[in-house]
C-alpha positions, 0 to 999 in steps of 0.5 A: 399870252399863255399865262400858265406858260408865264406862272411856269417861267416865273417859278423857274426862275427863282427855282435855283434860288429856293434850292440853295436856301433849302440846302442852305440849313444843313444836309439835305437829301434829294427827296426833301428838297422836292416835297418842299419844293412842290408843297410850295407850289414852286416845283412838281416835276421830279425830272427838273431837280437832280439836272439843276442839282448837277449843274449847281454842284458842278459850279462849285456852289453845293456839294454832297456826301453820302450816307448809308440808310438802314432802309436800302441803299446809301443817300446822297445828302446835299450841302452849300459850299462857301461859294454857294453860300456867297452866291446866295447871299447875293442871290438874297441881295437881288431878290429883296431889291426885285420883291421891293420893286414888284411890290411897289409896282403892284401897289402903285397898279392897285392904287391906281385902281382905287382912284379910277374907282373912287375907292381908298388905297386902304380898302385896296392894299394888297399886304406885302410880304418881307422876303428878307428874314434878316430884316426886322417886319415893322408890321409884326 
């Protein structure tokens, strides 16, 4: 198995999903979207994003207007329509269930681990981290 091959696939297969959380928090252009997206390492080849854009917008889940700039040509800001709204509340929904499942699934490995090698669960915990900001971290 080719891990980079897998890293890249993974990371595609949450790209729609951290495009529309981004878009998610107002008008957004183009351009921040990928320097966001690649300074979280999801993303860095600029040619993936406006065919995804595209293929969003023509499922009726964002929308954009544009906006003229007082440094060259107008900008075409990107916004979520209600649709897309529901799709990533939904989106939401899944990647919670997904992240608690990999986590235990992951935690379950690590302690494993540890037995085999007479070592603690503590000394082997791997943090989790609560994707879900609409519920409350008891860790924090």
């Amino acid at each position: 198995m080719n891990i980079e091959n897998a890293q890249v696939q993974m990371r595609k297969g949450i790209l729609e999903f951290c495009i529309l959380h981004i878009i998610s928090r107002g008008e957004v252009y183009a351009s921040d979207m990928l320097e966001e997206l690649t300074s979280a390492r999801i993303m860095v080849v600029e040619g993936t994003l406006y065919p995804l854009l595209t293929r969003l917008k023509n499922a009726g889940l964002l929308d954009y207007k544009w906006v003229e700039s007082t440094s060259g040509p107008p900008r075409k800001y990107y916004l979520l329509t209600e649709t897309g709204q529901a799709s990533l509340k939904g989106m939401n929904d899944t990647w919670q269930e997904l992240s608690d499942s990999v986590n235990s699934i992951v935690s379950k490995t690590e302690k494993h681990k540890a037995a085999i090698n007479g070592l603690t669960a503590v000394e082997t915990s791997v943090p989790s981290v609560d994707n879900n900001p609409e519920k409350p971290n008891p860790e924090n």
